[in-house]
N, C-alpha and C positions, 0 to 999 in steps of 0.2 A: 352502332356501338351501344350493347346496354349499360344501365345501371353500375353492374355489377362490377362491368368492364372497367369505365372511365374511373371507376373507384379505385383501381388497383396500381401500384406503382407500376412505371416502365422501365420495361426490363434494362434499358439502359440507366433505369436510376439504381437497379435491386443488383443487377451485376459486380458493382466495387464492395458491395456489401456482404458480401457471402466468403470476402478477404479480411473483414475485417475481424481481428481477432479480440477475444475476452481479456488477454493480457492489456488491453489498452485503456479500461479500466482503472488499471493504477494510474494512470494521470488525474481522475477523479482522484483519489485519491491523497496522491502528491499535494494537489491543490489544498484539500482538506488542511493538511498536515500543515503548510506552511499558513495558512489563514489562522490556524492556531498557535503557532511559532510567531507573526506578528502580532496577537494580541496579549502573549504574552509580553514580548516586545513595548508594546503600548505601556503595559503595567509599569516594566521595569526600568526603561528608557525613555518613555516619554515621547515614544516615537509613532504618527498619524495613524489614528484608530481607523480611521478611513479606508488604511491599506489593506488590513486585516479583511473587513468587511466588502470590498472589491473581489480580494480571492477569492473568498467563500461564495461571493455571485458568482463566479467564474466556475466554483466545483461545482454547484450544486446544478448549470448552464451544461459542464460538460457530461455530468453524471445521467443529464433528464437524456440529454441531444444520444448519448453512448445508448443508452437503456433504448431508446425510442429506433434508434437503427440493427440494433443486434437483437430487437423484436422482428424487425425485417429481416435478418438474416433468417431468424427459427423458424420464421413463417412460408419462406421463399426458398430458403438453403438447407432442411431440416439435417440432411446427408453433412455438410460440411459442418454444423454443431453439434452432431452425434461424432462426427469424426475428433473432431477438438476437444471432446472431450474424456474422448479413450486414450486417447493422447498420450503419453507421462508427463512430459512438460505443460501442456494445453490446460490439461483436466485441474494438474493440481492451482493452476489458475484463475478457473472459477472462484476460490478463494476468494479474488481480490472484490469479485460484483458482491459478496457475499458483505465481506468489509468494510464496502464503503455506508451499508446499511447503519453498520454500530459505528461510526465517524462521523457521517452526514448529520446524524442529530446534533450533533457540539453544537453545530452553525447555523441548524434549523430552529434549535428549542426557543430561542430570546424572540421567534416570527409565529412558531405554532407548535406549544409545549405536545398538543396532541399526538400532531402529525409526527413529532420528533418520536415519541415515544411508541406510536405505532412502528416507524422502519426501525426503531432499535430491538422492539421485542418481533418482527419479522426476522430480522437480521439472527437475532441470538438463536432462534428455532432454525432456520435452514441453515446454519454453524454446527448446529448438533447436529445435524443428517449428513453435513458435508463431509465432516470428518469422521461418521460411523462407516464412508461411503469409500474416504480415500487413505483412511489407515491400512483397511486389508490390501487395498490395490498398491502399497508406497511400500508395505513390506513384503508383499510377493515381488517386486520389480525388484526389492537389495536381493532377495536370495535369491531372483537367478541372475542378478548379475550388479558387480560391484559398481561397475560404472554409469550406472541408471540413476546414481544419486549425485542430484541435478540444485541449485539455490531452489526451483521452484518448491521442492522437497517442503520447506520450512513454513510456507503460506499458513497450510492450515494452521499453525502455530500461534502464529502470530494475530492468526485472526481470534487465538483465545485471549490473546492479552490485548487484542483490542477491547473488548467486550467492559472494562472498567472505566475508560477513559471518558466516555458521556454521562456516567453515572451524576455529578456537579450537576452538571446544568440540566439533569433530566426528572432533579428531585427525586430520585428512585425511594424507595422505604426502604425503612433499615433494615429490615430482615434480607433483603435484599445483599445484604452487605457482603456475608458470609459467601454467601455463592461466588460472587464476585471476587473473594478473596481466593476461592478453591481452584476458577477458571483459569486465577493468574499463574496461580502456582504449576497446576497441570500445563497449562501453556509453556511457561518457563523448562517444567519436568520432559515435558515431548522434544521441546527445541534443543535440549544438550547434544541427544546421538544423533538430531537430524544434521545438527551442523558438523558433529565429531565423522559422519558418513563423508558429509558434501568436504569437505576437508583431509579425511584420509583420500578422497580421489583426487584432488587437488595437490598430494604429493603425491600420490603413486599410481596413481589410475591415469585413462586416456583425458587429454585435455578438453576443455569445454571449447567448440568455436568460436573464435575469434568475435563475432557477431553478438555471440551472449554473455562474454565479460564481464558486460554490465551486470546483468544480472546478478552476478555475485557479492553486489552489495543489498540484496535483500538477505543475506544473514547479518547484516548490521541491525535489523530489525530487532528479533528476541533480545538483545540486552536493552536497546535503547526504544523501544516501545513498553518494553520492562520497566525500566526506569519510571518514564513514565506513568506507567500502570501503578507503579508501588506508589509513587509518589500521590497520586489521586486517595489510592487506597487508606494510605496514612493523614487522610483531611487537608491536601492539597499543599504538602510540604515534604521538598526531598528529606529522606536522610540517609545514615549510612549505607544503607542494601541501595537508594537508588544512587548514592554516588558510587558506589561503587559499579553498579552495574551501569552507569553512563561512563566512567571509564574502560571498563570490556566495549564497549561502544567505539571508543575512541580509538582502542587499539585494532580491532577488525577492520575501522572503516580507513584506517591510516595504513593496512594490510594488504586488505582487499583493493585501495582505491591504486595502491602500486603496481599489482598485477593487474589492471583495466586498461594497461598503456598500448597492450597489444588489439583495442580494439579505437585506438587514435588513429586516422586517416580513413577511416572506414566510411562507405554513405551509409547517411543517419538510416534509422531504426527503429519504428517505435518500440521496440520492444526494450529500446533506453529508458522507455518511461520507467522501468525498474529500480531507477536511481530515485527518482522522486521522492517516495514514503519514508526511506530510510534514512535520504539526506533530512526531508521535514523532521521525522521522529526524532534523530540524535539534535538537530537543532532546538527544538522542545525539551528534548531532557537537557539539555544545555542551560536554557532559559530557568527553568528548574531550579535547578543544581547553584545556577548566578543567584536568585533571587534568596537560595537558604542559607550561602556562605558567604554573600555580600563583600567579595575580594575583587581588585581592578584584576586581575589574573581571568576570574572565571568572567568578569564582566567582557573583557576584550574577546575570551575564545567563546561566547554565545554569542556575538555580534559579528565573529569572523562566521561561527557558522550557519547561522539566520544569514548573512552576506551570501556564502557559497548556495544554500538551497533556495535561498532566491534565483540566484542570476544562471543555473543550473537549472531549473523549472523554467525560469525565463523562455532559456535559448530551445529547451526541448517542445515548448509551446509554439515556440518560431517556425521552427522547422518540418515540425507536424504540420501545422497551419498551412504553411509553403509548400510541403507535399500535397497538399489536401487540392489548395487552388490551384495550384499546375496539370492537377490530374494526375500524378503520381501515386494516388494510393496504395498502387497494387506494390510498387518499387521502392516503397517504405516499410514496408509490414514485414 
Protein backbone atom coordinates (compact mmCIF):
# COMPACT_ATOMS: atom_id res chain seq x y z
CA UNK A 1 0.00 0.00 0.00
CA UNK A 2 1.49 3.42 -0.76
CA UNK A 3 1.65 6.67 0.76
CA UNK A 4 -0.89 8.04 -1.12
CA UNK A 5 -3.14 5.07 -0.64
CA UNK A 6 -3.32 4.68 3.34
CA UNK A 7 -3.83 8.47 3.09
CA UNK A 8 -7.09 8.46 1.48
CA UNK A 9 -10.56 7.60 3.16
CA UNK A 10 -12.24 4.09 2.81
CA UNK A 11 -14.58 3.86 0.71
CA UNK A 12 -16.62 2.51 3.19
CA UNK A 13 -16.17 5.81 5.33
CA UNK A 14 -16.71 8.16 1.70
CA UNK A 15 -19.84 6.06 0.80
CA UNK A 16 -22.60 7.70 3.38
CA UNK A 17 -21.13 10.90 2.46
CA UNK A 18 -21.82 11.44 -1.19
CA UNK A 19 -25.76 11.36 0.71
CA UNK A 20 -25.25 13.89 2.53
CA UNK A 21 -26.75 16.94 1.53
CA UNK A 22 -25.95 20.91 1.83
CA UNK A 23 -29.35 21.53 3.34
CA UNK A 24 -27.95 20.15 6.61
CA UNK A 25 -26.11 23.03 7.09
CA UNK A 26 -28.87 24.81 8.48
CA UNK A 27 -28.52 22.94 11.61
CA UNK A 28 -25.25 25.12 11.76
CA UNK A 29 -27.13 27.46 11.64
CA UNK A 30 -30.21 26.91 13.93
CA UNK A 31 -27.49 26.43 16.55
CA UNK A 32 -26.16 29.89 15.61
CA UNK A 33 -29.54 31.52 15.94
CA UNK A 34 -30.47 30.06 19.32
CA UNK A 35 -26.91 30.82 20.96
CA UNK A 36 -27.96 34.22 20.15
CA UNK A 37 -31.50 33.92 21.32
CA UNK A 38 -29.97 32.81 24.72
CA UNK A 39 -27.58 35.58 25.19
CA UNK A 40 -30.06 37.73 24.61
CA UNK A 41 -31.90 35.82 27.22
CA UNK A 42 -28.97 36.16 29.66
CA UNK A 43 -29.26 40.04 29.18
CA UNK A 44 -32.99 40.20 29.82
CA UNK A 45 -33.68 37.38 32.18
CA UNK A 46 -31.06 36.64 33.78
CA UNK A 47 -30.88 33.40 32.57
CA UNK A 48 -27.02 31.21 32.46
CA UNK A 49 -24.75 32.80 30.10
CA UNK A 50 -23.16 29.44 30.07
CA UNK A 51 -25.94 28.16 27.77
CA UNK A 52 -25.52 30.62 25.23
CA UNK A 53 -21.83 29.96 24.96
CA UNK A 54 -22.28 25.82 24.96
CA UNK A 55 -24.57 26.31 21.73
CA UNK A 56 -22.26 28.44 19.88
CA UNK A 57 -19.46 25.33 20.69
CA UNK A 58 -21.83 23.14 19.34
CA UNK A 59 -22.48 25.48 15.87
CA UNK A 60 -19.26 26.37 15.29
CA UNK A 61 -18.37 21.90 16.15
CA UNK A 62 -21.11 21.31 13.68
CA UNK A 63 -20.36 23.88 11.09
CA UNK A 64 -16.20 22.82 11.13
CA UNK A 65 -17.31 18.65 11.29
CA UNK A 66 -20.39 19.71 8.11
CA UNK A 67 -17.60 21.83 6.18
CA UNK A 68 -14.82 18.92 6.75
CA UNK A 69 -17.27 16.06 5.35
CA UNK A 70 -19.05 17.70 2.27
CA UNK A 71 -15.27 18.56 1.52
CA UNK A 72 -15.27 14.77 1.10
CA UNK A 73 -18.20 14.54 -0.59
CA UNK A 74 -16.73 17.38 -3.69
CA UNK A 75 -13.57 15.51 -3.56
CA UNK A 76 -14.90 11.77 -3.89
CA UNK A 77 -18.68 12.45 -5.17
CA UNK A 78 -17.86 15.59 -7.57
CA UNK A 79 -21.03 14.08 -9.79
CA UNK A 80 -23.50 13.99 -6.82
CA UNK A 81 -22.47 17.99 -5.85
CA UNK A 82 -22.72 19.04 -9.31
CA UNK A 83 -26.02 17.27 -9.35
CA UNK A 84 -27.25 19.04 -6.02
CA UNK A 85 -26.63 21.84 -7.25
CA UNK A 86 -28.64 22.16 -10.39
CA UNK A 87 -31.17 20.97 -8.47
CA UNK A 88 -34.07 23.65 -7.69
CA UNK A 89 -34.50 22.90 -4.37
CA UNK A 90 -30.61 21.68 -3.69
CA UNK A 91 -29.02 24.59 -5.41
CA UNK A 92 -31.01 27.29 -3.81
CA UNK A 93 -29.63 25.77 -0.55
CA UNK A 94 -26.28 26.27 -0.93
CA UNK A 95 -27.57 29.59 0.54
CA UNK A 96 -27.42 28.29 3.82
CA UNK A 97 -23.07 27.19 3.71
CA UNK A 98 -23.12 30.61 2.49
CA UNK A 99 -24.85 31.97 5.66
CA UNK A 100 -23.61 30.56 8.17
CA UNK A 101 -20.34 32.49 7.12
CA UNK A 102 -22.10 36.04 8.02
CA UNK A 103 -23.68 34.23 11.52
CA UNK A 104 -20.74 32.37 12.76
CA UNK A 105 -18.87 35.53 13.45
CA UNK A 106 -21.57 36.75 16.14
CA UNK A 107 -20.08 33.82 18.32
CA UNK A 108 -16.52 33.90 16.83
CA UNK A 109 -15.63 37.79 17.19
CA UNK A 110 -15.39 37.93 21.46
CA UNK A 111 -12.44 34.48 20.62
CA UNK A 112 -10.78 36.01 17.34
CA UNK A 113 -12.09 39.61 16.04
CA UNK A 114 -9.80 38.57 13.02
CA UNK A 115 -10.87 35.33 12.17
CA UNK A 116 -14.57 36.56 12.71
CA UNK A 117 -14.25 39.25 10.34
CA UNK A 118 -12.34 37.34 7.78
CA UNK A 119 -15.65 34.48 7.31
CA UNK A 120 -17.89 37.58 7.45
CA UNK A 121 -16.16 39.43 4.54
CA UNK A 122 -15.78 35.80 2.69
CA UNK A 123 -19.36 35.09 3.39
CA UNK A 124 -20.65 38.77 2.00
CA UNK A 125 -18.36 38.20 -1.37
CA UNK A 126 -19.73 34.54 -2.28
CA UNK A 127 -23.45 36.04 -1.27
CA UNK A 128 -23.00 38.38 -4.15
CA UNK A 129 -21.98 35.64 -6.71
CA UNK A 130 -24.56 33.30 -5.17
CA UNK A 131 -27.32 35.24 -5.83
CA UNK A 132 -26.05 36.81 -9.39
CA UNK A 133 -25.98 33.02 -9.89
CA UNK A 134 -29.42 31.99 -8.61
CA UNK A 135 -31.63 34.92 -9.59
CA UNK A 136 -31.58 33.98 -13.37
CA UNK A 137 -31.97 30.23 -12.50
CA UNK A 138 -35.19 31.03 -9.75
CA UNK A 139 -36.92 33.15 -12.37
CA UNK A 140 -36.42 30.97 -15.49
CA UNK A 141 -37.82 27.97 -13.18
CA UNK A 142 -41.39 30.48 -12.20
CA UNK A 143 -41.81 31.12 -16.02
CA UNK A 144 -41.85 27.77 -16.93
CA UNK A 145 -43.62 26.59 -14.49
CA UNK A 146 -45.72 27.92 -11.42
CA UNK A 147 -45.12 25.10 -9.23
CA UNK A 148 -41.32 25.19 -9.08
CA UNK A 149 -41.77 27.89 -6.38
CA UNK A 150 -40.57 25.94 -3.51
CA UNK A 151 -39.74 27.76 0.65
CA UNK A 152 -36.28 27.12 -0.68
CA UNK A 153 -36.94 29.95 -3.17
CA UNK A 154 -36.54 32.72 -0.30
CA UNK A 155 -32.77 31.53 0.97
CA UNK A 156 -31.04 33.72 -1.07
CA UNK A 157 -32.96 36.47 0.58
CA UNK A 158 -32.44 36.00 3.52
CA UNK A 159 -28.96 35.48 3.34
CA UNK A 160 -29.10 39.54 2.40
CA UNK A 161 -30.62 40.36 5.74
CA UNK A 162 -28.24 38.31 7.30
CA UNK A 163 -25.36 40.26 6.34
CA UNK A 164 -26.32 43.13 9.26
CA UNK A 165 -26.65 41.12 12.08
CA UNK A 166 -22.59 40.66 13.08
CA UNK A 167 -22.00 44.14 12.13
CA UNK A 168 -22.06 44.87 16.69
CA UNK A 169 -19.77 42.60 17.45
CA UNK A 170 -17.50 42.89 14.33
CA UNK A 171 -16.73 46.74 14.95
CA UNK A 172 -17.43 47.19 11.15
CA UNK A 173 -16.66 51.11 10.17
CA UNK A 174 -19.11 53.27 9.69
CA UNK A 175 -19.07 53.74 6.16
CA UNK A 176 -19.86 50.48 6.22
CA UNK A 177 -23.29 51.26 7.47
CA UNK A 178 -24.91 52.51 4.59
CA UNK A 179 -24.44 49.33 2.53
CA UNK A 180 -25.54 47.33 5.13
CA UNK A 181 -28.69 49.41 5.24
CA UNK A 182 -29.08 48.91 1.31
CA UNK A 183 -28.49 44.98 1.62
CA UNK A 184 -31.39 44.90 4.24
CA UNK A 185 -33.61 46.71 2.31
CA UNK A 186 -32.97 44.82 -1.16
CA UNK A 187 -33.28 41.69 0.89
CA UNK A 188 -36.55 42.56 2.34
CA UNK A 189 -37.47 44.05 -1.56
CA UNK A 190 -36.53 40.23 -3.09
CA UNK A 191 -38.43 38.35 -0.32
CA UNK A 192 -42.13 40.04 -0.96
CA UNK A 193 -42.74 38.11 -4.55
CA UNK A 194 -40.62 35.29 -3.44
CA UNK A 195 -42.85 34.45 -0.60
CA UNK A 196 -46.27 36.01 -2.56
CA UNK A 197 -44.89 32.89 -5.40
CA UNK A 198 -44.36 30.09 -2.73
CA UNK A 199 -47.75 31.23 -1.37
CA UNK A 200 -50.00 31.64 -4.48
CA UNK A 201 -48.83 27.81 -4.84
CA UNK A 202 -49.73 27.00 -1.53
CA UNK A 203 -53.30 27.96 -2.50
CA UNK A 204 -53.55 26.96 -5.87
CA UNK A 205 -50.76 25.07 -7.23
CA UNK A 206 -49.78 21.25 -6.60
CA UNK A 207 -48.89 20.68 -2.95
CA UNK A 208 -45.34 20.34 -1.51
CA UNK A 209 -44.60 16.57 -0.05
CA UNK A 210 -45.48 15.71 2.88
CA UNK A 211 -41.80 15.26 3.85
CA UNK A 212 -40.99 19.08 3.06
CA UNK A 213 -43.62 20.78 5.14
CA UNK A 214 -41.32 21.76 7.24
CA UNK A 215 -39.60 23.63 5.10
CA UNK A 216 -42.16 26.04 4.94
CA UNK A 217 -41.21 27.77 7.88
CA UNK A 218 -38.25 29.16 6.17
CA UNK A 219 -40.55 32.08 4.94
CA UNK A 220 -40.85 32.90 8.54
CA UNK A 221 -37.43 33.95 7.90
CA UNK A 222 -37.54 37.62 5.86
CA UNK A 223 -39.78 39.18 8.47
CA UNK A 224 -38.28 37.89 11.54
CA UNK A 225 -34.48 37.88 10.45
CA UNK A 226 -35.79 41.45 9.25
CA UNK A 227 -36.78 42.43 12.40
CA UNK A 228 -33.70 41.55 13.53
CA UNK A 229 -31.67 43.11 10.92
CA UNK A 230 -33.49 46.63 11.37
CA UNK A 231 -33.25 46.38 14.88
CA UNK A 232 -29.11 46.03 14.72
CA UNK A 233 -29.33 48.70 12.02
CA UNK A 234 -31.20 51.21 14.43
CA UNK A 235 -27.93 50.86 17.20
CA UNK A 236 -29.35 47.71 18.68
CA UNK A 237 -32.92 48.71 19.54
CA UNK A 238 -36.31 47.54 18.19
CA UNK A 239 -38.69 49.99 16.92
CA UNK A 240 -41.66 50.43 15.06
CA UNK A 241 -40.74 48.66 11.47
CA UNK A 242 -39.06 45.95 13.66
CA UNK A 243 -42.14 45.27 15.80
CA UNK A 244 -43.85 45.37 13.25
CA UNK A 245 -42.17 43.14 11.05
CA UNK A 246 -41.78 40.57 14.17
CA UNK A 247 -45.41 40.52 14.13
CA UNK A 248 -45.70 39.45 10.19
CA UNK A 249 -43.38 36.90 11.94
CA UNK A 250 -45.80 35.80 14.20
CA UNK A 251 -48.58 35.44 11.99
CA UNK A 252 -46.61 33.30 9.13
CA UNK A 253 -45.04 31.20 11.78
CA UNK A 254 -48.67 30.66 13.56
CA UNK A 255 -49.77 29.87 9.61
CA UNK A 256 -47.35 27.93 8.28
CA UNK A 257 -46.71 25.89 11.68
CA UNK A 258 -50.69 24.80 11.12
CA UNK A 259 -50.21 23.48 7.76
CA UNK A 260 -46.82 21.27 8.99
CA UNK A 261 -49.42 18.83 10.78
CA UNK A 262 -49.35 16.81 7.55
CA UNK A 263 -45.80 15.94 8.09
CA UNK A 264 -46.52 14.65 11.94
CA UNK A 265 -46.04 10.79 12.10
CA UNK A 266 -43.57 10.98 9.38
CA UNK A 267 -39.65 9.37 10.04
CA UNK A 268 -37.48 12.19 10.90
CA UNK A 269 -35.63 14.02 8.14
CA UNK A 270 -33.02 16.01 8.20
CA UNK A 271 -34.17 18.21 5.98
CA UNK A 272 -36.36 19.24 9.39
CA UNK A 273 -33.51 21.07 10.21
CA UNK A 274 -35.43 23.78 8.09
CA UNK A 275 -37.30 24.69 11.27
CA UNK A 276 -34.22 25.59 13.18
CA UNK A 277 -33.04 29.30 11.88
CA UNK A 278 -36.41 30.61 11.71
CA UNK A 279 -37.73 29.20 14.92
CA UNK A 280 -33.99 30.83 16.50
CA UNK A 281 -34.66 34.10 14.37
CA UNK A 282 -38.45 34.91 15.47
CA UNK A 283 -37.22 34.01 18.98
CA UNK A 284 -34.47 36.74 18.75
CA UNK A 285 -36.64 39.20 17.28
CA UNK A 286 -38.84 38.27 20.26
CA UNK A 287 -36.11 39.03 22.77
CA UNK A 288 -35.78 42.23 20.91
CA UNK A 289 -38.94 43.53 20.79
CA UNK A 290 -39.26 42.17 24.98
CA UNK A 291 -36.30 44.22 25.98
CA UNK A 292 -37.81 47.78 23.94
CA UNK A 293 -41.26 47.44 25.15
CA UNK A 294 -40.46 46.01 28.66
CA UNK A 295 -44.27 44.63 29.12
CA UNK A 296 -45.06 40.99 31.15
CA UNK A 297 -46.93 40.22 27.66
CA UNK A 298 -43.95 40.47 25.43
CA UNK A 299 -41.67 39.20 28.31
CA UNK A 300 -43.78 35.73 28.54
CA UNK A 301 -44.23 35.34 24.51
CA UNK A 302 -40.09 35.68 24.20
CA UNK A 303 -39.58 33.14 26.85
CA UNK A 304 -42.42 30.88 25.34
CA UNK A 305 -40.50 31.15 22.21
CA UNK A 306 -36.76 30.89 23.19
CA UNK A 307 -38.72 27.74 25.07
CA UNK A 308 -40.02 26.23 21.69
CA UNK A 309 -36.67 26.80 19.58
CA UNK A 310 -34.79 25.42 22.19
CA UNK A 311 -36.44 22.12 22.73
CA UNK A 312 -37.26 21.91 18.77
CA UNK A 313 -33.44 22.25 18.03
CA UNK A 314 -33.09 19.85 21.06
CA UNK A 315 -35.02 17.04 19.63
CA UNK A 316 -33.79 17.56 15.87
CA UNK A 317 -30.25 17.28 17.39
CA UNK A 318 -31.37 13.82 18.92
CA UNK A 319 -32.61 12.28 16.26
CA UNK A 320 -29.96 13.31 13.70
CA UNK A 321 -27.53 12.14 16.15
CA UNK A 322 -29.49 8.77 16.60
CA UNK A 323 -29.65 8.37 12.84
CA UNK A 324 -26.17 9.02 12.47
CA UNK A 325 -24.92 6.06 15.26
CA UNK A 326 -27.29 3.60 14.10
CA UNK A 327 -26.11 3.95 10.70
CA UNK A 328 -29.10 5.32 9.18
CA UNK A 329 -27.77 8.13 7.44
CA UNK A 330 -28.73 7.34 4.26
CA UNK A 331 -32.67 6.74 5.64
CA UNK A 332 -32.65 10.20 7.24
CA UNK A 333 -31.70 12.45 4.55
Amino acid sequence: MTATTANMPAPNTVRPLQYLPVALFGSAMGLTGLSVAWRLAHARFGLPEAVSQLIAAAAVAAFVALLAAYGVKTAFAPDAVRAEFRHGVGGQMFGLLVANLLLLPIVLAPLSLGLARGLWGLGAVLLAGFLGLMADRSLAALRQARDAATPALVVPAVGLLDLPLAAPALQLPAPLHDALVAAWAVGLALSVPLLAAVLWRLLRGAPLPAPMLPTLLILVGPAAVGASGHAVLSGGHADGLSISLFAAALVLLAVLAARMRGALGLPFKTIWWATSFPLAATAIASLQVAAAVRSPFTDVLAAALLAVATVVIAVLAFLTLRGVVQGRFKEII
